[in-house]
Structures are given as C-alpha cells and as structure tokens.
Backbone as CSV, one residue per row, in Angstrom:
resi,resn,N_x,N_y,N_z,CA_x,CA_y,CA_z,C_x,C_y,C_z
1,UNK,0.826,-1.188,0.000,0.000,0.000,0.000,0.872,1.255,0.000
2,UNK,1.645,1.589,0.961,2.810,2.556,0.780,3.655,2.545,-0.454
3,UNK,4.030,1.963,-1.265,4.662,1.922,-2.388,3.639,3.023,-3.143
4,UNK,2.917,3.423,-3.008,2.110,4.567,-4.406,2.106,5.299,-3.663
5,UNK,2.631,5.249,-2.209,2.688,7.038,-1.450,4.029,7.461,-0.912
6,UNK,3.539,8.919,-1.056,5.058,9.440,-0.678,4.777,10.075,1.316
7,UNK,4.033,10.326,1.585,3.520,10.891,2.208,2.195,10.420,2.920
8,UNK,2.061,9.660,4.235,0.429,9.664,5.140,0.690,10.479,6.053
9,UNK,-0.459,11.028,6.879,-0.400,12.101,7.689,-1.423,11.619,8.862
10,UNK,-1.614,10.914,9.974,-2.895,10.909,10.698,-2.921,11.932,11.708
11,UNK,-4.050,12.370,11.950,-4.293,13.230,12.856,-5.596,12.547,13.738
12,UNK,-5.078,13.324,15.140,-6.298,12.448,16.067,-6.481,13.117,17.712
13,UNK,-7.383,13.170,18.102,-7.104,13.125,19.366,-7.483,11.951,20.252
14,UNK,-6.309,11.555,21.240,-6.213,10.354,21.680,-7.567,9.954,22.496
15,UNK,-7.859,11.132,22.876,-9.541,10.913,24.167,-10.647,10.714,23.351
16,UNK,-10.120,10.741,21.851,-11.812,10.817,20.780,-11.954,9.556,20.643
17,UNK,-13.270,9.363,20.805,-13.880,7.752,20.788,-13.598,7.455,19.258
18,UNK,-13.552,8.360,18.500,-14.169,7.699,17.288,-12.329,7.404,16.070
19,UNK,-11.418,7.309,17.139,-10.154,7.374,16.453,-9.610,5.758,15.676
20,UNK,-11.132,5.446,15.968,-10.634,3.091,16.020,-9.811,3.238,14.270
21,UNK,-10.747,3.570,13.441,-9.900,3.728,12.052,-8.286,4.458,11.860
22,UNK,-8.317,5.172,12.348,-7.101,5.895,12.350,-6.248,5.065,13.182
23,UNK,-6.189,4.538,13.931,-5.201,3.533,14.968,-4.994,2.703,14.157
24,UNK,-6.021,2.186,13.198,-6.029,0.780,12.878,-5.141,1.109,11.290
25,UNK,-5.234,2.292,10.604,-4.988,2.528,9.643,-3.251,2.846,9.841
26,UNK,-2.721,3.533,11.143,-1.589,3.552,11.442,-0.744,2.367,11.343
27,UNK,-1.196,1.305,12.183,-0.841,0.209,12.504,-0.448,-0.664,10.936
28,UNK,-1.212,-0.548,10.574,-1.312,-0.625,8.906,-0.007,-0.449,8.309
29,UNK,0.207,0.636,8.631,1.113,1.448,7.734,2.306,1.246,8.496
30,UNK,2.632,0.854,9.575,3.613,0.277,10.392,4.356,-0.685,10.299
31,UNK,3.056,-1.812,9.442,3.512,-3.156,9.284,4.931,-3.298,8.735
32,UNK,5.948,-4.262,9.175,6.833,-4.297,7.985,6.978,-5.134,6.762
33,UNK,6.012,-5.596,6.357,5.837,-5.559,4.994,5.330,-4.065,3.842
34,UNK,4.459,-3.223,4.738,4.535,-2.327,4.037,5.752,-1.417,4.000
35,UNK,6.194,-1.230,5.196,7.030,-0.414,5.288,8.305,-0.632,4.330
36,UNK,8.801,-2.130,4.101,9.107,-2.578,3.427,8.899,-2.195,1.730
37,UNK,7.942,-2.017,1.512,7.203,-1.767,0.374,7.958,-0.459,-0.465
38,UNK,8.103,0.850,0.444,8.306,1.774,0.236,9.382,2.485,1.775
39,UNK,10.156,2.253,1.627,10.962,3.242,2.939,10.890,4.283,3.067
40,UNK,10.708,5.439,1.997,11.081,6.557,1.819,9.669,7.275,1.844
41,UNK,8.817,6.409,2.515,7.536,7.265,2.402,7.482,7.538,3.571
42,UNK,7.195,8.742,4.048,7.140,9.192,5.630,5.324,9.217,6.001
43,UNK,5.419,8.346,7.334,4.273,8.062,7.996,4.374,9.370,9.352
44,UNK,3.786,10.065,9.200,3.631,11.026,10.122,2.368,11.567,10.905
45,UNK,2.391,11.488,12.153,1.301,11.185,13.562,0.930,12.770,13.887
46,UNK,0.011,13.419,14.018,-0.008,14.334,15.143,-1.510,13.969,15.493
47,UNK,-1.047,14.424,16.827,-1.670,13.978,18.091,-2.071,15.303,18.231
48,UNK,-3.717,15.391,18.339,-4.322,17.177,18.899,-5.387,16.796,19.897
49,UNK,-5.327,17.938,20.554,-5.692,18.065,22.148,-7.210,18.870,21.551
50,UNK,-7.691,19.610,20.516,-8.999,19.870,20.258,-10.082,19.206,20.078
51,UNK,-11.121,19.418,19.546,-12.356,18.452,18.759,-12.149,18.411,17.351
52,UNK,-11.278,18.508,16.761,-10.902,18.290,15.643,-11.178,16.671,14.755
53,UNK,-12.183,16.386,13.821,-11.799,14.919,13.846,-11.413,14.001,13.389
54,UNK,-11.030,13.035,13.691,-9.702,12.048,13.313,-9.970,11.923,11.651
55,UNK,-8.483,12.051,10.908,-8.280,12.250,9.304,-7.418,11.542,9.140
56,UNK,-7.274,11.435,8.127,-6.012,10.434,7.619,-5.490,11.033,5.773
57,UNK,-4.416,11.723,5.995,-4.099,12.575,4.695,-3.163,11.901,3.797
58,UNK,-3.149,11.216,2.387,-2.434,10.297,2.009,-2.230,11.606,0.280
59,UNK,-0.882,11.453,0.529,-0.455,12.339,-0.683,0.586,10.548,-1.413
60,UNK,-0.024,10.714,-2.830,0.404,9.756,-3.520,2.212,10.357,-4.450
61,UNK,2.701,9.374,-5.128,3.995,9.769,-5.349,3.807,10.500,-7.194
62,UNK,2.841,10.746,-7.118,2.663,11.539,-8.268,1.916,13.353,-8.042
63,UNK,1.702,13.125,-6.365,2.040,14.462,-5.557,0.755,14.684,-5.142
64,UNK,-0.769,14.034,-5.548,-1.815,14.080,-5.904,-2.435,13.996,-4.061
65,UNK,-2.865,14.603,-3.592,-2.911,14.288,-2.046,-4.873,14.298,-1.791
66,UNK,-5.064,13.485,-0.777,-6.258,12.957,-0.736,-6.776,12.962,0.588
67,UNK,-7.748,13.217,1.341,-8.462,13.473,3.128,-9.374,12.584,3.014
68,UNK,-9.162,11.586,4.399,-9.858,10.545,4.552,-10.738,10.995,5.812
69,UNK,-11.854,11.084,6.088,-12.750,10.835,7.455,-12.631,9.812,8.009
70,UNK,-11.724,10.285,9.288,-11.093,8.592,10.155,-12.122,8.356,10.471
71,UNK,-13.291,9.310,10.800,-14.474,8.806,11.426,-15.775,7.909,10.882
72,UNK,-15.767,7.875,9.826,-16.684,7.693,8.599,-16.233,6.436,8.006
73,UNK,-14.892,6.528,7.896,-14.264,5.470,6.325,-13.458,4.293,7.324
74,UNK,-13.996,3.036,6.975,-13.036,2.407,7.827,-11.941,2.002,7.257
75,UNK,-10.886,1.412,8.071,-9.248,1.689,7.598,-9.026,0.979,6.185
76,UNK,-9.790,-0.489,6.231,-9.478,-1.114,5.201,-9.928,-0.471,3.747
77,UNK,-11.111,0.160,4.106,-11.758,0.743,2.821,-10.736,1.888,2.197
78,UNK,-10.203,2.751,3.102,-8.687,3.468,2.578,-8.138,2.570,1.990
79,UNK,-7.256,1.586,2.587,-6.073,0.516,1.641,-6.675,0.429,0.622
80,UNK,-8.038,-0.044,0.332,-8.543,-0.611,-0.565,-8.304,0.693,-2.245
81,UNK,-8.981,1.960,-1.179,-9.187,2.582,-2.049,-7.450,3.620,-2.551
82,UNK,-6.506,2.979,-1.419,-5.272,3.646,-2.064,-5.017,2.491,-3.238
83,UNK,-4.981,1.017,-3.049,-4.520,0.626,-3.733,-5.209,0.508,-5.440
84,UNK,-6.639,0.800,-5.347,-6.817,0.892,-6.524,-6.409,2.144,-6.893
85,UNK,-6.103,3.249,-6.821,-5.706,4.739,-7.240,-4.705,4.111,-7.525
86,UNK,-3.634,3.529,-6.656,-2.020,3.270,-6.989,-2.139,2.540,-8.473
87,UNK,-2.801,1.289,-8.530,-2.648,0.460,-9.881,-3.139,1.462,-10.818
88,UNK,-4.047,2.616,-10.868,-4.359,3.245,-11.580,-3.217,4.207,-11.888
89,UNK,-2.508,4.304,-11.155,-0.915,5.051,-11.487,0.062,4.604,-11.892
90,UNK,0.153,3.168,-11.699,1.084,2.000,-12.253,0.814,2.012,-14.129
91,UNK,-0.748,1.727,-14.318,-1.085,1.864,-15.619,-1.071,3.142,-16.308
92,UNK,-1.017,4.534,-16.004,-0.939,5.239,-16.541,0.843,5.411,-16.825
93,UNK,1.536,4.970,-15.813,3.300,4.883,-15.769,3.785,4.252,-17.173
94,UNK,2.686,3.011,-16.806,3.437,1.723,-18.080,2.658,2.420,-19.584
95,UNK,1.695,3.085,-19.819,1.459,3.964,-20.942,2.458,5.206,-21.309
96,UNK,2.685,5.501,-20.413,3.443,6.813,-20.305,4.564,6.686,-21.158
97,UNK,5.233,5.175,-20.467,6.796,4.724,-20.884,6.606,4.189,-22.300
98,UNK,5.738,3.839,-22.625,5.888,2.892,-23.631,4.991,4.029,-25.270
99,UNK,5.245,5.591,-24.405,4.974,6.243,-25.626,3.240,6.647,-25.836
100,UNK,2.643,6.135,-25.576,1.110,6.242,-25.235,1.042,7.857,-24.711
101,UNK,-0.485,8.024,-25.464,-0.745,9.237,-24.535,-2.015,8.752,-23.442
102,UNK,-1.816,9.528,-22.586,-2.582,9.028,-21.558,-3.854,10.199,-21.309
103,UNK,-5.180,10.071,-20.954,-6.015,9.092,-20.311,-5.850,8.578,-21.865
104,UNK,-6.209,6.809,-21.972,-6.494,6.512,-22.904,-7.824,6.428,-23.669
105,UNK,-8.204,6.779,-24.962,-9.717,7.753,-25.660,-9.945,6.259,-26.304
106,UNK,-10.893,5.524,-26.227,-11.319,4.701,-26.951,-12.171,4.957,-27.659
107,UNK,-12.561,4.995,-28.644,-13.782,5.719,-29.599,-15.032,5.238,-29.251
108,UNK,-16.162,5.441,-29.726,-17.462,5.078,-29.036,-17.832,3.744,-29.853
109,UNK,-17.401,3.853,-30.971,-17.550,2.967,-32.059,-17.230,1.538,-31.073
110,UNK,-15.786,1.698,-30.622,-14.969,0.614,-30.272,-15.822,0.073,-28.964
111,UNK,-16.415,0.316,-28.045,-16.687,0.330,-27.079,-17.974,-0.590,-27.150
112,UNK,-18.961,-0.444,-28.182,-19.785,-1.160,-29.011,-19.863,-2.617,-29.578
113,UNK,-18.563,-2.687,-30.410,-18.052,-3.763,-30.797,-17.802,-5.279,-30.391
114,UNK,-18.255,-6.579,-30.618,-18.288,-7.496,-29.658,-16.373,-7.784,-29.534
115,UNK,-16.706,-8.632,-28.472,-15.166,-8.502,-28.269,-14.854,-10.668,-28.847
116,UNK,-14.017,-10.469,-29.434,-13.186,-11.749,-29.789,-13.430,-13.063,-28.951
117,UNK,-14.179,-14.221,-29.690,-14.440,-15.339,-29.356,-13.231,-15.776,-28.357
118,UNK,-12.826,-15.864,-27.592,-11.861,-16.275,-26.627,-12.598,-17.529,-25.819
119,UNK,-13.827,-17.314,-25.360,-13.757,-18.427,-24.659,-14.464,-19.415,-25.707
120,UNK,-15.154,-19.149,-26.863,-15.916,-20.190,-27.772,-14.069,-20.815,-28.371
121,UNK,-13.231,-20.304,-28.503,-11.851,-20.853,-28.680,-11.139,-21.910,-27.886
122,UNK,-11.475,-21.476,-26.721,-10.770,-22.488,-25.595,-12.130,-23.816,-25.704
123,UNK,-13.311,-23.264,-25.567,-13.964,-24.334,-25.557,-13.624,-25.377,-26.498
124,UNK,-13.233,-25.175,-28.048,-12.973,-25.782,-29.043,-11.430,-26.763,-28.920
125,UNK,-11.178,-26.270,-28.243,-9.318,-26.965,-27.788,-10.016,-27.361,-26.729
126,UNK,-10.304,-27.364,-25.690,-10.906,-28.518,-24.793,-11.523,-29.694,-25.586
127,UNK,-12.203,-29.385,-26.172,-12.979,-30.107,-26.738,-12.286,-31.528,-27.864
128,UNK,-11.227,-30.716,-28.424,-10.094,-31.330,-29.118,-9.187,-32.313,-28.294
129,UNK,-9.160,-31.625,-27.206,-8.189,-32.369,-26.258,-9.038,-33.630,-25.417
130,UNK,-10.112,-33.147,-25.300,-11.083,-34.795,-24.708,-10.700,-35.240,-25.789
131,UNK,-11.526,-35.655,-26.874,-11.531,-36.621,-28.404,-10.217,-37.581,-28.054
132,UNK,-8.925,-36.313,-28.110,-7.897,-37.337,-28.141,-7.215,-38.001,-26.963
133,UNK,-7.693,-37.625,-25.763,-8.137,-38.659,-24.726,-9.171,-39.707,-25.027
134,UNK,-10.163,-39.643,-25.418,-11.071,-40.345,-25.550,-10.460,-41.938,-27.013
135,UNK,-10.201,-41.033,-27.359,-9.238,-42.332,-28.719,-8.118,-43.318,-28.517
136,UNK,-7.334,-42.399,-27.244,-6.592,-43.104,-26.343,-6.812,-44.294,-26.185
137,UNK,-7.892,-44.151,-24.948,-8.316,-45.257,-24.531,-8.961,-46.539,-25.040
C-alpha cells in the first residue's frame, strides 16, 4: 500500500472515541511488509488536544494528495481505495513509458463492438483435447 505514497499524515485526538480507524490505519502502515514496500515514504502522527476529527491525509507519489474521514471510512476501505488509485498510477506509468498518450480515448464505435471469441476458442481446444483422450483409450 505505501509503495504509491510518498507521504500519510494521521491526525487524532487520543480521548476521541471515534479514532478506532485511524489507529487501525496507522498500525497498517507500520507493518513491515509495508514499510518494506516503500521506505522513503514518511508516515507522520499528530496527536491534537482539540475536537478536531480524526483524518487520515495520504499524498500519492505523483504528488496528488487525498483526506480521509477517520471517522466515517473504515481503515481497510482506505487501503482498498489507495490501492486501486495506486494500480491506476502503475497503468498510466506503463502507458506513459511505452509512448502512449494518456487518459487513454477509446472511440465510441470501439466500445460497441463485440469482443473476440476467446472463450468459444478455448472451448474448441478442450474439446479437441477430450476426443484425443477419448481415442486413447
């Protein structure tokens, strides 16, 4: 999950009941497999003494920064939702490199179009491949 960020930020106050996501989302980000993931991403805590309420600020490594409601969103649904943003940054990377312009425009036409017998194909090679089991025997 840390590998597509450069930057998390939680904020909380420790007496607020409603901080369970944000603890849990820390802890998260602690793990060392993630940490692992990405070293150079700084996980950074502040702790506030107001009614302020618990957030969780995740700036991605393409600088793009994002506010989570610790109170509202539970922790996993963040991971979830960093890691699909991240693969969505991975694929725009591997377009990028390979010369593509990015977002990619598919025409309306194309979008329409049935898409290529693939599985009536495999069915047909299964199908090939019993027979000559079946002759085998």
């Amino acid at each position: 999950m840390l590998k597509f960020l450069s930057k998390v930020r939680i904020e909380f106050n420790a007496l607020d009941p409603r901080i369970a996501s944000c603890m849990e989302f820390l802890a998260q980000c602690n793990a060392r497999k993630a940490k692992e993931s990405n070293p150079a991403c700084q996980v950074l805590v502040k702790r506030r003494t107001d009614d302020h309420p618990p957030q969780i600020t995740v700036t991605f490594v393409n600088g793009v920064e994002e506010v989570f409601d610790g109170t509202k969103i539970p922790a996993q649904t963040i991971r979830t939702m960093i890691l699909e943003k991240g693969q969505l940054l991975e694929t725009e990377q591997m377009f990028r490199e390979a010369g593509e312009k990015w977002p990619v425009i598919i025409p309306e036409e194309e979008l329409h179009m049935p898409a290529p017998g693939t599985k009536l194909k495999v069915l047909r090679l299964a199908t090939k491949h019993q027979k000559k089991c079946y002759t085998r025997l």
